[in-house]
N, C-alpha and C positions, 0 to 999 in steps of 0.2 A: 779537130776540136769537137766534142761531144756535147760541149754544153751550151745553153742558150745566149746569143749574145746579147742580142737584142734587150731581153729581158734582164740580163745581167747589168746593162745600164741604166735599163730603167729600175733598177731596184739601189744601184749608186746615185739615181737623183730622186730617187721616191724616199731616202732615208739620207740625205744630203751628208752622206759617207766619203770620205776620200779613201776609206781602206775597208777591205772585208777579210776578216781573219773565218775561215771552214774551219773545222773542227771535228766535225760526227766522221766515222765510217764512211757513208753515206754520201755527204755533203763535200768531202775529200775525193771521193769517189766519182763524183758531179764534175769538180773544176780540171782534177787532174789529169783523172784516165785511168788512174789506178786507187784499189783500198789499200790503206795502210797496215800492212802486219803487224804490227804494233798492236794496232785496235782488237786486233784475235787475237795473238799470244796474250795481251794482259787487256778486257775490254770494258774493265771497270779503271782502271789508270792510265793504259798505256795512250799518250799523246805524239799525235802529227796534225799539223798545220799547212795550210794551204791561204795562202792569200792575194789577193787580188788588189789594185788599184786605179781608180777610176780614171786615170790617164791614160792606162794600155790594159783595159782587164781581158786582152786577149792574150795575153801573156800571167805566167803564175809563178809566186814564189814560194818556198818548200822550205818548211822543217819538221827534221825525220833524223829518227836514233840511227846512231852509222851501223848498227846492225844488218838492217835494213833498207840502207841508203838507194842501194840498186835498183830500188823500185821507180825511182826517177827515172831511168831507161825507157819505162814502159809510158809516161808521161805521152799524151796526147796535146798538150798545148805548150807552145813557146814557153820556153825557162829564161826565168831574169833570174832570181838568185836564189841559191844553195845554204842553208843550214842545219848544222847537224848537232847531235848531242850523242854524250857515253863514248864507250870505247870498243873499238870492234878492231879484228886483225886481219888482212889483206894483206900478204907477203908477195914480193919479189924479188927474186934475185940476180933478173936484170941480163939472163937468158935467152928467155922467151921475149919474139916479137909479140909486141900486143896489138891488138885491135883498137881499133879508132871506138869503138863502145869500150873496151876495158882500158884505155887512156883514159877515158871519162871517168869512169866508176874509181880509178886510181888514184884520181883528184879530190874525186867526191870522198875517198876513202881517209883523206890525210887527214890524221890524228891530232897535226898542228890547228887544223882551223877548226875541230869539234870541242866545244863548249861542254860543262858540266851536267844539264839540267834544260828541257824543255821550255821552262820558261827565260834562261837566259839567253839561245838559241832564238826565241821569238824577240825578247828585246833587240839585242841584237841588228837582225832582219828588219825590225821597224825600223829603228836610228839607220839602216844603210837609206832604206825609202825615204825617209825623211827627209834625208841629206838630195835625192834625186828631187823632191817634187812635195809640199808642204801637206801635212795628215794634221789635221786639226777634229776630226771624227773618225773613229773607229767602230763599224758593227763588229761585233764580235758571234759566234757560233757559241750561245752558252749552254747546250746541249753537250758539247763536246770537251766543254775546256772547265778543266779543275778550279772550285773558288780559290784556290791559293795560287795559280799561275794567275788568274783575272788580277789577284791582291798584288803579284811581284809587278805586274805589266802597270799598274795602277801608281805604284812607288816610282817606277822607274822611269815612267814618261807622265811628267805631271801636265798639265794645262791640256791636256788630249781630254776628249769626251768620247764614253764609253757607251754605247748603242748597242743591247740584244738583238741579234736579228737571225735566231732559226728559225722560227716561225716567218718570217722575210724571205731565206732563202728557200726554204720548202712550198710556199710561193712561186717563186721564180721557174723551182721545178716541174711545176704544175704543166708548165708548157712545154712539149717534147720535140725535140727538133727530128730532121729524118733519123736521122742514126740512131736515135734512142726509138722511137718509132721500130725500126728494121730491127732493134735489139728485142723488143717486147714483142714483138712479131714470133720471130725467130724462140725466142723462150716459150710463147703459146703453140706454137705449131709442134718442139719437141714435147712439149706437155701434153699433147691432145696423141700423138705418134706413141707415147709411151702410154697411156690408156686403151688404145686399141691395141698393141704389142701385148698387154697383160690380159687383156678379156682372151686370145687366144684360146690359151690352156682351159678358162672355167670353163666346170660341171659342179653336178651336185658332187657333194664330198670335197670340194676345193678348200681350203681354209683358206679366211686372209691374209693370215701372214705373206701364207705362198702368191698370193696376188699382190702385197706389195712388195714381197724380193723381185717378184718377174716388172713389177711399175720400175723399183729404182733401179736396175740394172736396166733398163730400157734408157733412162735419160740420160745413165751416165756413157752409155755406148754413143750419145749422139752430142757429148760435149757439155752436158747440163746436171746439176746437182737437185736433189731431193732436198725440201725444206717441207716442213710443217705437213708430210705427205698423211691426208687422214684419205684411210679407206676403209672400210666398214659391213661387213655382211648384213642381210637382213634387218631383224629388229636391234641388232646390238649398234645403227648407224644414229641413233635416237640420243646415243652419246659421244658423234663421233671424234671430240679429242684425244677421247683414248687410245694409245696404242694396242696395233693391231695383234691379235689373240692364236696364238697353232691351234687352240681347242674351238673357236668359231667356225664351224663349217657352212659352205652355201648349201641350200635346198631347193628343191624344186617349188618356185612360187615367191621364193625371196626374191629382195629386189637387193645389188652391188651398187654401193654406193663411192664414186672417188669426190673429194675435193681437194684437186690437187694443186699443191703448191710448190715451183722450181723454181730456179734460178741460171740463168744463162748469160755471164759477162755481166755477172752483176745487177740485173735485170730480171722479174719477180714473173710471174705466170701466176695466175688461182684460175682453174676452170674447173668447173663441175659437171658429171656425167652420171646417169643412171642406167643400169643394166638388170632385167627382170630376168632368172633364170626358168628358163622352161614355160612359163606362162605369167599372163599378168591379169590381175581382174580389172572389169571391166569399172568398178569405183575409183580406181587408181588409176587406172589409164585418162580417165577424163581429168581427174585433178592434174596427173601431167600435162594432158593438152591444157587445162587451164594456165599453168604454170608457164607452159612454152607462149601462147598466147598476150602472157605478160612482157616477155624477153622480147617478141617482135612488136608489141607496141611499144616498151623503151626503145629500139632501134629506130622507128619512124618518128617519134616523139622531139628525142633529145636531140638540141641543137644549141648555137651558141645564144647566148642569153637568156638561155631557164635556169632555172633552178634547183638545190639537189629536193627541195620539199614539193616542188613540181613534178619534177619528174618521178620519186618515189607515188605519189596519188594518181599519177595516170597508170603506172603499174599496177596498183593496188586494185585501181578502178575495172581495168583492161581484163584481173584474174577473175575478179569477182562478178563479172557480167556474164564471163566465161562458163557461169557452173559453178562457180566454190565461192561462195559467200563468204565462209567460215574464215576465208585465210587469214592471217593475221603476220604480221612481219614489224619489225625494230629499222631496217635498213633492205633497199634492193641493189645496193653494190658501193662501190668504192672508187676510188680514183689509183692508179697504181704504178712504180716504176723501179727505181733505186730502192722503195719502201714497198711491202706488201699491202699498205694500207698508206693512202694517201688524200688529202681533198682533193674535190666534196667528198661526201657522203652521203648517198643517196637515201638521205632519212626525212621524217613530217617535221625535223626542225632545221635542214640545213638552209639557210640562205644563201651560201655559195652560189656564186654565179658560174654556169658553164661555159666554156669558151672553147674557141678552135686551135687545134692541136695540143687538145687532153687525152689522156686513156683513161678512159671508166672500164672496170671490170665489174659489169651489169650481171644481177643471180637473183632466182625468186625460188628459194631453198624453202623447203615442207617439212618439218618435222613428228611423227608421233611416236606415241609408245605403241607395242603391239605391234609396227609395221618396218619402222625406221626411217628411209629419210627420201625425198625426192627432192630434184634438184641440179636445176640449169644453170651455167655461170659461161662466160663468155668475153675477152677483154673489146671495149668495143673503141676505137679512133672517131674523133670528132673533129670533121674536117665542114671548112668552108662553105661547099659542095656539096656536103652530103656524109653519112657517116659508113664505116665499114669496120665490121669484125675483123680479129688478127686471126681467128684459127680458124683453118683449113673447113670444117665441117660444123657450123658454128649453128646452135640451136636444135639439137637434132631431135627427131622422132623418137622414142621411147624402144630402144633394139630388144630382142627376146635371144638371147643366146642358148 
């Protein structure tokens, strides 16, 4: 089981819910162990459900288009019950011995017990629970789920009271247990392996482009996908969402800019890296140590019960003592997991409070025109004890390739 229990309970008597219906990508992705296909072939309709009930929420129940159904296999926590919707074809002829997994999936496949429509599937599912064990509040995932399945669930089971809770569950997420820990690990460590894989090949005359095929085929040889990958030559890193350019070449003096973002089992990586080709002046080099400066005084800093507008002013503080008055910043990092962007927020208005077993991904990013981009990022673990970076070489000195 991947997901938090502890927390998972306390959020059935923090929101005095007998049922939690998941809904996002995400948030399905949390309880079950698996994303819903569904949610990528169609990601503005396509519905699956995952729900829980505060008598056994170690245990989950599913509904999911029989298209699809198979993805139950891959379920990481105990299954109470199975619902499906639409029409999907799985023959046999009765042949072939099957597998104790393709028994399963042949059950789950039968066209007798699949329902019309997503919302009738969850009715359904509810009325089974019901019948186990009384649901008189229901949070619901309204991130996920269509006002018109909320309106059919609303007609169909009257005297139930309907509770929003994405904002609750994304909460709950907040705290990462080991295995989501080792998954964030593991995605930063491929993240940071795949940035020095691609510095290999630079020189001058490199374009970007060529540094981010050599980045994404680095992450995907080690089991990880490319998301949001901005990487940026010299001064063109001043804008750098834009995709990356064949006519962008490095020069001697520019500085390579990654801030990279993967994904590994579902689980997000942002780390940032600066690389000065052939020389760096020595104005820029100090604003780097400034900037590094900041990263290790968030690492000493943040512990549990500060806060994100805390701990962004001792960053701020820590650059600007440093030698760079000037700098100026919106946010010094984020919170991150299932989401690239999660609470806190390490911004002058978060009152989020920190706690133990969060992942912040900590960055005091520099932007100009003229020069383009400097820029440390780092995911950092907040533990009890004491706190520690997930990658391998975390904070580094300013490399000259």
């Amino acid at each position: 089981m991947a997901y938090n229990l502890c927390q998972t309970a306390r959020l059935f008597e923090r929101e005095e819910l007998d049922l939690i219906i998941a809904s996002t990508k995400e948030n399905c992705r949390y309880f079950a162990g698996f994303s819903p296909v569904v949610k990528t072939l169609n990601p503005y309709h396509g519905q699956s459900y995952v729900l829980l009930h505060r008598d056994d929420p170690a245990a989950v129940s599913v509904v999911h288009s029989m298209g699809e159904i198979d993805q139950v296999l891959d379920a990481d926590a105990p299954l109470r019950h199975i619902e499906t919707y639409g029409v999907f074809y799985r023959e046999y002829g009765g042949i072939a011995d099957l597998t104790a997994e393709e028994r399963k999936l042949q059950v789950y496949s039968s066209l007798g017990a699949s329902v019309n429509s997503p919302s009738e599937a969850l009715t359904l599912l509810i009325k089974k629970l019901r019948c186990e064990s009384p649901v008189h509040r229901i949070g619901y995932d309204e991130d996920g789920m269509p006002a018109q399945t909320l309106h059919a669930l609303q007609q169909a089971l009257p005297g139930v009271a309907w509770v929003a809770v994405s904002s609750a569950i994304r909460h709950t997420r907040r705290y990462k247990t080991g295995s989501e820990v080792n998954s964030l690990m593991q995605s930063a460590r491929i993240n940071e392996a795949a940035v020095h894989e691609a510095v290999k090949g630079v020189k001058p005359g490199t374009s970007e482009a060529d540094v981010s095929a050599w980045f994404n085929q680095a992450l995907v040889k080690q089991g990880a996908f490319p998301s949001l990958t901005m990487i940026k030559a010299g001064r063109a890193a001043v804008g750098g969402q834009r995709r990356q350019d064949a006519g962008i070449l490095l020069q001697a003096g520019d500085l390579l800019w990654f801030d990279s973002d993967a994904v590994f089992e579902g689980f997000w990586s942002d780390i940032a890296r600066v690389y000065a080709i052939e020389k760096i002046s020595p104005p820029l080099l100090k604003r780097y140590q400034a900037l590094r400066n900041g990263m290790l005084a968030a690492y000493a800093f943040i512990r549990p019960g500060v806060t994100g507008k805390q701990v962004f002013a001792h960053v701020m503080d820590a650059v600007h003592r440093s030698g760079f008055p000037e700098y100026r910043r919106h946010h010094v990092g984020h919170a991150i997991g299932l989401e690239p962007y999660e609470l806190p927020i390490l911004s002058p208005s978060d009152d989020n409070v920190i706690e133990e077993g969060m992942v912040l991904s900590v960055e005091t990013p520099y932007y100009e025109f003229g020069i383009g981009a400097l820029h440390i990022e780092d995911p950092l673990f907040v533990g009890a004890s004491g706190n520690r970076f997930l990658t391998s070489h975390p904070v580094p000195e300013l490399h000259i390739l």
